[in-house]
KOLMIPA-499983 format. One line per 2 residues: number of its first residue (from 1); for each residue x, y negated, z of C-alpha. Coordinates in Angstrom, 2 decimals, always signed. Each point is the difference from the previous one (the first is absolute). Layout:
! KOLMIPA-499983
NUM) X,Y,Z  ...
END
This chain:
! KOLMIPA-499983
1) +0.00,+0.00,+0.00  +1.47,-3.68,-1.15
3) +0.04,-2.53,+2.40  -2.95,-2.60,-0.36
5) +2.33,-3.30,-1.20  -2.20,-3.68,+1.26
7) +1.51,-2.95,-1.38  -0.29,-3.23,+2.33
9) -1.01,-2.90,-2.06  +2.25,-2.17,+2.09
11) +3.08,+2.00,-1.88  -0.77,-2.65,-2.99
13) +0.27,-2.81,+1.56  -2.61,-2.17,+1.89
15) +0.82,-2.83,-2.56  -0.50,+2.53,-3.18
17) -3.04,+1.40,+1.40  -1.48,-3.62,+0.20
19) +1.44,-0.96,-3.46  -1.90,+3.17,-1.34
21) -3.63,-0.96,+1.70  -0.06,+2.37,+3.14
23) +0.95,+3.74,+1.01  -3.07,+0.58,-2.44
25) +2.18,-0.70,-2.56  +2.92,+2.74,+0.31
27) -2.03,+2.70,+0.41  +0.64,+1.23,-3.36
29) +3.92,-0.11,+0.21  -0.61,+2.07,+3.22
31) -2.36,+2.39,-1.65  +2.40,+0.25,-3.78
33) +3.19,+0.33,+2.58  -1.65,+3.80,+1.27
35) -1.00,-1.23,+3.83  -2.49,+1.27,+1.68
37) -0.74,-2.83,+1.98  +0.18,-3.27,+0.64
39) +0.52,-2.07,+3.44  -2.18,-2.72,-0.23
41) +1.58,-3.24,+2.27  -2.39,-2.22,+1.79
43) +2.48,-2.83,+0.34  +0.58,-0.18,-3.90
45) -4.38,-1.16,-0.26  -1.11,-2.72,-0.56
47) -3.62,-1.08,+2.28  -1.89,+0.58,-2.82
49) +1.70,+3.42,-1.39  -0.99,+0.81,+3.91
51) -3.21,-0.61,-0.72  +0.26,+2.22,-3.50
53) +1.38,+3.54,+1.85  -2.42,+2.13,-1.49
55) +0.27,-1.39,-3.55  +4.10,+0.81,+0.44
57) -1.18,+3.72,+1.50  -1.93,+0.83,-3.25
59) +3.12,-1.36,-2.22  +2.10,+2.63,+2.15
61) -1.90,+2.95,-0.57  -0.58,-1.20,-3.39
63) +3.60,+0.39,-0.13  -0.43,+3.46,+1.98
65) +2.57,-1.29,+2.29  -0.47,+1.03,+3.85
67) +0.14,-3.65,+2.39  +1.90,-0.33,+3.00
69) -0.24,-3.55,+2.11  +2.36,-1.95,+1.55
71) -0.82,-2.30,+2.88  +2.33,-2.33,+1.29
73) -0.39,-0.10,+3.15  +0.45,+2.08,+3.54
75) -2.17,+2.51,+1.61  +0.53,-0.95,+3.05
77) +0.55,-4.06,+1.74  +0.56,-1.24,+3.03
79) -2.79,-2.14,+1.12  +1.13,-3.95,+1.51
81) +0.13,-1.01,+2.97  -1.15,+3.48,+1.45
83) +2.76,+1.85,-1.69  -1.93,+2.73,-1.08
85) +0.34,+2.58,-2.72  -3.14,-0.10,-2.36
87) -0.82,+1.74,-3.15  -0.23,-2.25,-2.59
89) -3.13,-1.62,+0.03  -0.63,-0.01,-3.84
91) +0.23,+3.52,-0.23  -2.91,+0.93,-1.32
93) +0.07,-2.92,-2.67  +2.89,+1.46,-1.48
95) -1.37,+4.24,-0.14  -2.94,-2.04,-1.35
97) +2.22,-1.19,-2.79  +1.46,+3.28,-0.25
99) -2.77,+1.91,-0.43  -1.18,-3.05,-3.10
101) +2.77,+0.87,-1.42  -0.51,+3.77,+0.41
103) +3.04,+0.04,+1.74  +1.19,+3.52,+0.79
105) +2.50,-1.85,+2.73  +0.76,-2.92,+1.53
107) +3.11,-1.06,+1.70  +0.97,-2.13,+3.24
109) +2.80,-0.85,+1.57  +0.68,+1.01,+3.86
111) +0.22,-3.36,+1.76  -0.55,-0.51,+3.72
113) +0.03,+4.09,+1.01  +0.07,+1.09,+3.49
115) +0.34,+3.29,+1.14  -2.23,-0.53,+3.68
117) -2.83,-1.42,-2.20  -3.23,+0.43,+1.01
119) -1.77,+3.00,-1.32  -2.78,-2.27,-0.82
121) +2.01,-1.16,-3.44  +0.44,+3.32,-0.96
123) -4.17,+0.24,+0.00  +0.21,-2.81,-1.81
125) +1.72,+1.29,-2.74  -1.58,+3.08,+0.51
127) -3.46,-1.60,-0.41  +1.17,-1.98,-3.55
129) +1.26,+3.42,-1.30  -3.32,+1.26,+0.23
131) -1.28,-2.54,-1.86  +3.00,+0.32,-2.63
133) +0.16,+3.34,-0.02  +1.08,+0.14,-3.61
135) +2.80,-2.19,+0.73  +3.53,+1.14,+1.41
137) +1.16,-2.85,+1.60  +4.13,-0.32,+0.50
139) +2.07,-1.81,+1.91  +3.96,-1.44,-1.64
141) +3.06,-0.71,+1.89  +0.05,-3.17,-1.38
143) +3.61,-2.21,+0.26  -0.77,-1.15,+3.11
145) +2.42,+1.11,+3.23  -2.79,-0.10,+2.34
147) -2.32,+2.16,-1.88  +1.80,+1.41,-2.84
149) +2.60,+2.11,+2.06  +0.15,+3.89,+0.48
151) -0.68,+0.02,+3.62  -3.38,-2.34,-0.52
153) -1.63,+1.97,-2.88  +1.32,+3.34,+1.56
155) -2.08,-1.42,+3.13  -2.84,-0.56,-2.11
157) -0.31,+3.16,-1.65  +0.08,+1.69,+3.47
159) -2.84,-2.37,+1.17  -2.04,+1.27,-3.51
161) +0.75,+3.44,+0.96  -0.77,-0.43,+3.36
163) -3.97,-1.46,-0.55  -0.38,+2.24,-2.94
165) -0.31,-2.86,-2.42  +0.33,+0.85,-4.15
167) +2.21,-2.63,-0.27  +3.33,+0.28,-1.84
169) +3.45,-1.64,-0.54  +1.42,-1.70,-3.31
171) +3.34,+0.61,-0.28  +1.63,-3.15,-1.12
173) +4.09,+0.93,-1.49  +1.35,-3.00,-0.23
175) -1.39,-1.72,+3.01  +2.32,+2.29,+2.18
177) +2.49,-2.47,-0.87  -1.72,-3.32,+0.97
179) +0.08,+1.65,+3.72  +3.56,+1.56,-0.23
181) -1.14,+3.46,+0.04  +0.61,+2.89,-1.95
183) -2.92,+1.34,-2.18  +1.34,+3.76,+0.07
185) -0.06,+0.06,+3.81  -4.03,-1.65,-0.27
187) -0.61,+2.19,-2.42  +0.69,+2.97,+1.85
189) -1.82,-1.22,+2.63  -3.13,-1.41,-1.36
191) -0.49,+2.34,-3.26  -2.94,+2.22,+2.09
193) -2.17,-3.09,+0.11  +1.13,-1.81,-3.08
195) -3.12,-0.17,-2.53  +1.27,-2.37,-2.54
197) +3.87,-1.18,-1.30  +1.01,-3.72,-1.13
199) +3.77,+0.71,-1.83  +1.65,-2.94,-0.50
201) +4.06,+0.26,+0.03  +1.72,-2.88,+1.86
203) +3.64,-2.24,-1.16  +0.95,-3.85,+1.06
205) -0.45,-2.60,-2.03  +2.28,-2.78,-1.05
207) -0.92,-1.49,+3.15  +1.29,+3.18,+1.92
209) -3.99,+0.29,+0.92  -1.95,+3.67,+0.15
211) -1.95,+0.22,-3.26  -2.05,+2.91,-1.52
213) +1.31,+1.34,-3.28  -0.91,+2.97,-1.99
215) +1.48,+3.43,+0.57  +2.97,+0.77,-2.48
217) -0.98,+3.34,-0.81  -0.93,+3.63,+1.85
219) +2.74,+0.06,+1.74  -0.77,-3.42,+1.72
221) +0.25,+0.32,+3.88  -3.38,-1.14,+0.26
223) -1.68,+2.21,-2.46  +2.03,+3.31,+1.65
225) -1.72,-1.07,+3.46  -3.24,-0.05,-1.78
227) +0.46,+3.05,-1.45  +1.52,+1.98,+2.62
229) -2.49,-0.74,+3.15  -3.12,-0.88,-1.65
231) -2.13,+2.58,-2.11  -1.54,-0.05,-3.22
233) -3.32,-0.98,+1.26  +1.29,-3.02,+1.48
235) -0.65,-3.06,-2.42  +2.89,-2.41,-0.73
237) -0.46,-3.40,-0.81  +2.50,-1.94,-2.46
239) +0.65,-3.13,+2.02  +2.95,-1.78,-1.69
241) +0.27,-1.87,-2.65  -0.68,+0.03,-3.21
243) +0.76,-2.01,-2.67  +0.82,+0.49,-3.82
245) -0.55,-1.17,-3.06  -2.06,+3.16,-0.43
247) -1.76,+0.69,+3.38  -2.15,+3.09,-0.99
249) +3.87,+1.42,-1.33  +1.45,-0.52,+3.28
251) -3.29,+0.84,+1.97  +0.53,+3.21,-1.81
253) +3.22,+1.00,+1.11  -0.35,-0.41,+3.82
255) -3.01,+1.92,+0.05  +1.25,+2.94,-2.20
257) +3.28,-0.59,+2.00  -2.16,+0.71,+3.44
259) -2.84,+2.57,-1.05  +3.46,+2.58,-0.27
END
């Protein structure tokens, strides 16, 4: 069984996207490229392509492309002045945008997790999984130290296990690096509750800064992680760039390049 390839919209560019008309618009490089899905990103809408989610979910399966959605924004936040841990309270808003969309997943990031949290929050997401139920919902280390590091999301996936909750982990590669840790070691660790990969390779810029980049063939570090803890019924999203004179060319080769 091939692995299900999703290509993030964001890997074109936020400006290209907008020069095109909208993540409506690329749906058909995504769909001539071989993916099987596409990751649709609610901070590349507009407020009135929110307001247009279900005319963007027929154009997907028009294209007979599977959607994933990408929220960006935390699970979990700490409350002011009490200093309490919340879920988010927009929660539902956004599985109600995911299930417009027809949106087989949606994604969060962790945010303000903590591991003595009331068991009332995990009734709460208990209670808007029940209402989702079609919906996996998974959680990223994002590049964030407080949140994006092995010990927090390691924490977190005990907590899941712990309340029985159908939640899962994306497995971000290239994050690792933004919190100085090393993806084989989280890999190891988190692969039993991983339900969905981001690959992205990682290099410095000019400026000596972290910057995604894409892999530079099979034997890239990043895709041999991939490949060695997670299996074939894991889906991987592309999430670098790119860019090309001929994007449905180079679309192409990545996802022929990952489906071995």
């Amino acid at each position: 069984m091939a692995r299900k390839i999703i290509i993030v919209t964001s890997s074109y560019g936020s400006d290209y996207i907008q020069e095109i008309g909208g993540q409506k618009e690329i749906l058909a490089t995504v769909k001539a490229a071989g993916a099987d899905g596409v990751e649709i990103r609610r901070e590349l809408f507009s407020a009135e392509e929110l307001s247009q989610l279900s005319e963007l979910a027929q154009a997907i399966k028009h294209q007979q492309l599977e959607c994933f959605y990408s929220v960006p924004f935390s699970l979990f936040l700490q409350q002011f002045p009490e200093q309490k841990t919340e879920i988010n309270p927009n929660i539902e808003q956004y599985f109600d945008e995911a299930k417009q969309l027809d949106a087989k997943l949606i994604k969060f990031s962790l945010g303000d997790f903590q591991l003595d949290m009331s068991s009332v929050l995990a009734e709460r997401l208990a209670a808007v999984n029940r209402i989702y139920p079609d919906i996996l919902c998974v959680i990223e280390n994002d590049q964030a130290l407080k949140s994006g590091n092995l010990h927090s999301m390691a924490a977190f996936a005990e907590w899941l296990k712990q309340h029985k909750l159908p939640l899962r982990l994306a497995f971000d590669s290239g994050n690792w690096a933004w919190v100085q840790q090393d993806p084989q070691t989280a890999a190891q660790k988190l692969a039993p509750y991983v339900g969905y990969v981001h690959l992205k390779s990682t290099a410095l810029d000019a400026a000596g800064k972290l910057s995604a980049v894409p892999p530079t063939g099979r034997a890239d570090n990043y895709v041999q992680i991939v490949q060695r803890n997670f299996s074939q019924d894991v889906p991987l999203g592309i999430e670098f760039p790119l860019i090309g004179e001929n994007l449905v060319a180079t679309s192409l080769y990545f996802v022929e390049l990952l489906k071995g």
